[in-house]
Structures are given as C-alpha cells and as structure tokens.
PyMOL CGO cylinders between C-alpha atoms (Angstrom):
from pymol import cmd
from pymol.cgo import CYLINDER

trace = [
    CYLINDER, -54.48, -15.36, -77.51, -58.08, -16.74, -78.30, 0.3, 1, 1, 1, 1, 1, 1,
    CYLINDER, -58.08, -16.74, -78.30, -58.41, -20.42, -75.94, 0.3, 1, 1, 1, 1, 1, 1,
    CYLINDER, -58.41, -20.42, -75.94, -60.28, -23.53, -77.50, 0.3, 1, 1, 1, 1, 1, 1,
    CYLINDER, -60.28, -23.53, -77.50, -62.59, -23.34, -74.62, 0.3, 1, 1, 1, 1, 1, 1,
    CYLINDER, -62.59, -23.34, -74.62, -63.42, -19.72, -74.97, 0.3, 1, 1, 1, 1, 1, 1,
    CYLINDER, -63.42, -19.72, -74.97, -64.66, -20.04, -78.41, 0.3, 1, 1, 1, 1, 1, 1,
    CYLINDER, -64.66, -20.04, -78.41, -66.48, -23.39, -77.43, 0.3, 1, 1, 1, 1, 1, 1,
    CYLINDER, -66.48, -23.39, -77.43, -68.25, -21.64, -74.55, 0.3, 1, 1, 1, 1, 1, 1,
    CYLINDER, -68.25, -21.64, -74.55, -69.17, -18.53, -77.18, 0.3, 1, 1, 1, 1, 1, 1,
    CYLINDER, -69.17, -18.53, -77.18, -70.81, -21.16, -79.74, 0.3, 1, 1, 1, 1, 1, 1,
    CYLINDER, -70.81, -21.16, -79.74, -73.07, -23.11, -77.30, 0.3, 1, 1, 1, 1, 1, 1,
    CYLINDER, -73.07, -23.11, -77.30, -74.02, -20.08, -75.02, 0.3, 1, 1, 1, 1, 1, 1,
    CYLINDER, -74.02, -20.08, -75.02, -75.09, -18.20, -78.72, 0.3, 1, 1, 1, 1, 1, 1,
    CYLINDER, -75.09, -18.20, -78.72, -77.05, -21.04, -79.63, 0.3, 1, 1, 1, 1, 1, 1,
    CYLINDER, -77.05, -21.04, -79.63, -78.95, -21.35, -76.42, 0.3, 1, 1, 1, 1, 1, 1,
    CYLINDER, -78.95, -21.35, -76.42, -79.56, -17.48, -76.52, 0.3, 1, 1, 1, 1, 1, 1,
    CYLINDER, -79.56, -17.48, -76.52, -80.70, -18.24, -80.29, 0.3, 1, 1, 1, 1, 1, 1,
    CYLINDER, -80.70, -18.24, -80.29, -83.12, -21.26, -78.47, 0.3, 1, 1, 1, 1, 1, 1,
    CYLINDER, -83.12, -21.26, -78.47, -84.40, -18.97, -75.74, 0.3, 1, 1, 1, 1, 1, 1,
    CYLINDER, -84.40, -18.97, -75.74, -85.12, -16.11, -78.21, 0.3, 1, 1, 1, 1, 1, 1,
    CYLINDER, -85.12, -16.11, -78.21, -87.05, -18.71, -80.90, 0.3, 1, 1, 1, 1, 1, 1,
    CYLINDER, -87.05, -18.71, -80.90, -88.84, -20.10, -77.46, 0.3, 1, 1, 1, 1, 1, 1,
    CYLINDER, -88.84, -20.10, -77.46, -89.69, -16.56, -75.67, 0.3, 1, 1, 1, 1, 1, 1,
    CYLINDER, -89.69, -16.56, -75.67, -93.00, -17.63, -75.28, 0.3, 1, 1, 1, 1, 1, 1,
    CYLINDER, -93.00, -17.63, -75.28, -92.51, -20.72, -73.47, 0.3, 1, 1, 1, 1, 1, 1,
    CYLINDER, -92.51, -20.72, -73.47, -89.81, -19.56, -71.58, 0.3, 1, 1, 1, 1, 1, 1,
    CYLINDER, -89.81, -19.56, -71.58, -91.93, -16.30, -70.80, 0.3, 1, 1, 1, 1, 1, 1,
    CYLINDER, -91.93, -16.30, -70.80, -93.70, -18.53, -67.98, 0.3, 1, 1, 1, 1, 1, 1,
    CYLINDER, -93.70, -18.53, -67.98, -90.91, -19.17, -65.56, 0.3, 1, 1, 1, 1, 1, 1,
    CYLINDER, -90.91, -19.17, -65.56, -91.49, -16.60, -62.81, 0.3, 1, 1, 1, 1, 1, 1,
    CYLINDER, -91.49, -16.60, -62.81, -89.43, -13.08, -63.37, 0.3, 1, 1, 1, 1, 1, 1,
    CYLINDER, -89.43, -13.08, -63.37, -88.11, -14.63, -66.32, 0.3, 1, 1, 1, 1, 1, 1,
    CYLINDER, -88.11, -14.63, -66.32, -86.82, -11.04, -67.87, 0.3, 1, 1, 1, 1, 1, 1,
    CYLINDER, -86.82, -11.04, -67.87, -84.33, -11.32, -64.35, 0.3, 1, 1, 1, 1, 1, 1,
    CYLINDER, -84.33, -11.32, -64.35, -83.07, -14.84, -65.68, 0.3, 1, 1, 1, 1, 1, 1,
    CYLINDER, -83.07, -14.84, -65.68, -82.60, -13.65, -69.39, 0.3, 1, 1, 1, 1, 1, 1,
    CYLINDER, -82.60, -13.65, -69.39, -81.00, -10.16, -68.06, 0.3, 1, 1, 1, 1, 1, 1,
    CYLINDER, -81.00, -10.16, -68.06, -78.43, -13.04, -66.35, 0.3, 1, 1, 1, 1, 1, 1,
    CYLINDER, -78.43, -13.04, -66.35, -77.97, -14.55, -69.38, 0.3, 1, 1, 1, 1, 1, 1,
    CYLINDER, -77.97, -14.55, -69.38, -77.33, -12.23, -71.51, 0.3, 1, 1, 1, 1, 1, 1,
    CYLINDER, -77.33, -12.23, -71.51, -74.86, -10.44, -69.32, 0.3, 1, 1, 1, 1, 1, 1,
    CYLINDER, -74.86, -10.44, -69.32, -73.19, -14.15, -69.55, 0.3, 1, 1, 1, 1, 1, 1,
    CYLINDER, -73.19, -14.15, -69.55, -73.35, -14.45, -73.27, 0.3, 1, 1, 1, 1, 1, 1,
    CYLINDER, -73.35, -14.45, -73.27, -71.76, -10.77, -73.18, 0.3, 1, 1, 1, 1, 1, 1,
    CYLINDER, -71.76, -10.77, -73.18, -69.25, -11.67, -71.33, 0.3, 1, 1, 1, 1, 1, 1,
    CYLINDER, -69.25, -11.67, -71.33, -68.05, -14.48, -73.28, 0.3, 1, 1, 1, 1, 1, 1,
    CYLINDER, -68.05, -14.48, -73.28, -68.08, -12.58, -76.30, 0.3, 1, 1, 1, 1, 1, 1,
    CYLINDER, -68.08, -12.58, -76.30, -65.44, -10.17, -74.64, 0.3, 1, 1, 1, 1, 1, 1,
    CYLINDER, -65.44, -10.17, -74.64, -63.76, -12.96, -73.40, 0.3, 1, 1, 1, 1, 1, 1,
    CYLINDER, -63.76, -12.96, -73.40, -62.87, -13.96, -76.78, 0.3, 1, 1, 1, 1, 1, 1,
    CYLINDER, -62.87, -13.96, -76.78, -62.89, -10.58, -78.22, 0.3, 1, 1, 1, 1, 1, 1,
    CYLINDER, -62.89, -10.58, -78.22, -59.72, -9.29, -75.91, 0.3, 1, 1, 1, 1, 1, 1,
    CYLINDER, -59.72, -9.29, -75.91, -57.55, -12.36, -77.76, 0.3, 1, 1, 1, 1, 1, 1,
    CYLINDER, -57.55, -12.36, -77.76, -57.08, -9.80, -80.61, 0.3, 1, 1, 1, 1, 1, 1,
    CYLINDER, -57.08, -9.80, -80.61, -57.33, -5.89, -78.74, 0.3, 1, 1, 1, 1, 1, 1,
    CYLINDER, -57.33, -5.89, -78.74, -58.24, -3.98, -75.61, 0.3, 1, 1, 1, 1, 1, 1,
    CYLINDER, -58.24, -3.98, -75.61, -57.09, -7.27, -73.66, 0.3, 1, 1, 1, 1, 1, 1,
    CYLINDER, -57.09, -7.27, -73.66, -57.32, -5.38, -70.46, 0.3, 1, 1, 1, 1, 1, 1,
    CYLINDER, -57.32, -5.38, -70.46, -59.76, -3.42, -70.88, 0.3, 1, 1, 1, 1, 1, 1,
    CYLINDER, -59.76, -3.42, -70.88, -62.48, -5.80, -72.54, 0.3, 1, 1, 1, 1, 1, 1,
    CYLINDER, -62.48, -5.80, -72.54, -60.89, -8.53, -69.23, 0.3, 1, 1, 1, 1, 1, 1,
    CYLINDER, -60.89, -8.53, -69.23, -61.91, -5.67, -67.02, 0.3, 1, 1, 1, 1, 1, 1,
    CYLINDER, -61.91, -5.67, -67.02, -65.85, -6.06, -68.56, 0.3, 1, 1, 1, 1, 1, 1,
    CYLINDER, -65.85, -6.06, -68.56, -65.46, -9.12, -68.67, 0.3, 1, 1, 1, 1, 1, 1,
    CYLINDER, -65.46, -9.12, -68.67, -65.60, -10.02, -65.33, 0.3, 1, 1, 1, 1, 1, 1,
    CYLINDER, -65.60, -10.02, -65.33, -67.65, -6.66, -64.47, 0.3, 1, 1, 1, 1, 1, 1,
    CYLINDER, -67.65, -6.66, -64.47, -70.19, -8.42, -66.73, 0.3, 1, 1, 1, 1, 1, 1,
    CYLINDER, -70.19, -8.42, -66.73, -69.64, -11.83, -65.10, 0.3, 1, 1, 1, 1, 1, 1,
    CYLINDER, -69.64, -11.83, -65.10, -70.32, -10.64, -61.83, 0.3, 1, 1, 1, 1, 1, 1,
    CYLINDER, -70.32, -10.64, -61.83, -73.34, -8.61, -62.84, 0.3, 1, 1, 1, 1, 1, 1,
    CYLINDER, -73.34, -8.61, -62.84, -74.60, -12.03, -64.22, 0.3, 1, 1, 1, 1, 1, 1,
    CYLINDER, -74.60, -12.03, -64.22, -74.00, -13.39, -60.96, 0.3, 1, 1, 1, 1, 1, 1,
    CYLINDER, -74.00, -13.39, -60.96, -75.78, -10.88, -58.67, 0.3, 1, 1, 1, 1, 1, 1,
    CYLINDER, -75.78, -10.88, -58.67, -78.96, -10.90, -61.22, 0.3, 1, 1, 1, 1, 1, 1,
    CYLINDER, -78.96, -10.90, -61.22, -79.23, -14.64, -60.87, 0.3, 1, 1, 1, 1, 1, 1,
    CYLINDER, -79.23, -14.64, -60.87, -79.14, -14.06, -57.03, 0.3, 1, 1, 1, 1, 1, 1,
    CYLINDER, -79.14, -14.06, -57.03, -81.63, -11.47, -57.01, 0.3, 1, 1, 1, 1, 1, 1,
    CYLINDER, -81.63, -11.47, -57.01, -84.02, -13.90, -59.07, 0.3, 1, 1, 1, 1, 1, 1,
    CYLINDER, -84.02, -13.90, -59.07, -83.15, -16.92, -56.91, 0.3, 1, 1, 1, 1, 1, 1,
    CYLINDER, -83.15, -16.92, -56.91, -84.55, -15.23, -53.68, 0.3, 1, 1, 1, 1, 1, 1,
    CYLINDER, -84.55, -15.23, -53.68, -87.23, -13.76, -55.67, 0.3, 1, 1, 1, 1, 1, 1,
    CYLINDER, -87.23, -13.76, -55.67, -88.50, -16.91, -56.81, 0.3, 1, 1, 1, 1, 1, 1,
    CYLINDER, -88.50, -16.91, -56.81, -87.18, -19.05, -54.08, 0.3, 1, 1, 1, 1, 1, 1,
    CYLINDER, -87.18, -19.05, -54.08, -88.28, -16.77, -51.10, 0.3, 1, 1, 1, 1, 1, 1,
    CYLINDER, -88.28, -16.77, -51.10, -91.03, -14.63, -51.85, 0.3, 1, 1, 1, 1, 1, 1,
    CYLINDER, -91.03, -14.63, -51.85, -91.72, -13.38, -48.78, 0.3, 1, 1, 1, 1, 1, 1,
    CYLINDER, -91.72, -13.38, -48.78, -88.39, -12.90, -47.48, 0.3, 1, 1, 1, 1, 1, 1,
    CYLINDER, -88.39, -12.90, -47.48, -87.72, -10.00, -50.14, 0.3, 1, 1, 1, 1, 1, 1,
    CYLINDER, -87.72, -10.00, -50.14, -88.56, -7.32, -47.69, 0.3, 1, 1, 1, 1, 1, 1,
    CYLINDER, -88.56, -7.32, -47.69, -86.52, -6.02, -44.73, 0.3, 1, 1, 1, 1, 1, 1,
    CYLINDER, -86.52, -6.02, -44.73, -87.37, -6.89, -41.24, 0.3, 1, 1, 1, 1, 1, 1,
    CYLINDER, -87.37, -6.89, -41.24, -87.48, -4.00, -38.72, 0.3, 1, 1, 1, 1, 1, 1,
]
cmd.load_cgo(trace, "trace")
C-alpha cells in the first residue's frame, strides 16, 4: 500500500532534481558538487522505489530501498569531510 507521505516526498524531491538539473550551472560551483548530486539522486531513487513496492516486488524494491538510502547517506559523508576537512582526507601513519 502506497502512503500519502511517500508520494508527497516523490513529488517535491522530483521537482528539486528538475530545479538542480535546470540550475547545473549554478549549482556546478559548490565544491565536489557531482558527490552531492550522486547523494541526491540515490535519494530521489530511493523514493521512487519506495512508492514503487506499494504495487510489486515489495521486498525486494524495500531491500533497494534502503540499500539506496544508505548509499545516499555514506556519499553525503564522504562529501561532508571532503569539503568540511580537506586536509584530514588522508590517513595518518
């Protein structure tokens, strides 16, 4: 069963990848900004399975669901001590 919220979420997260798309250039500045789209997009993806596995696959498309959710997470991470702390990317010996 599709949820409200799920659907809600899907609309505004496919309009902001629809603003970010028209506004590539602009948003082409922020530091490492393919990492924070990659994030996104994994999100967006996510959310379209979300709502997707309220009519088939429900446990399989759950199962990438939150595969892609987490993926999303660790991608923002990576670009958060990227941008955050460049010069704590390398390993100490």
């Amino acid at each position: 069963m599709v949820e409200e919220r799920e659907i809600l979420s899907l609309v505004i997260s496919l309009a902001v990848l629809v603003f970010a798309i028209a506004n590539h250039r602009g948003l082409s500045e922020i530091p490492r900004h393919q990492l924070l789209f990659a994030s996104f997009a994994a999100l967006v993806a996510a959310w379209v399975l979300s709502v997707l596995e309220g009519f088939f696959l429900e446990d399989t498309l759950n199962l990438m669901q939150h595969i892609l959710s987490a993926g999303s997470a660790i991608v923002l991470l990576v670009w958060c001590c990227l941008v955050l702390c460049p010069g704590r990317t390398r390993a100490r010996s």
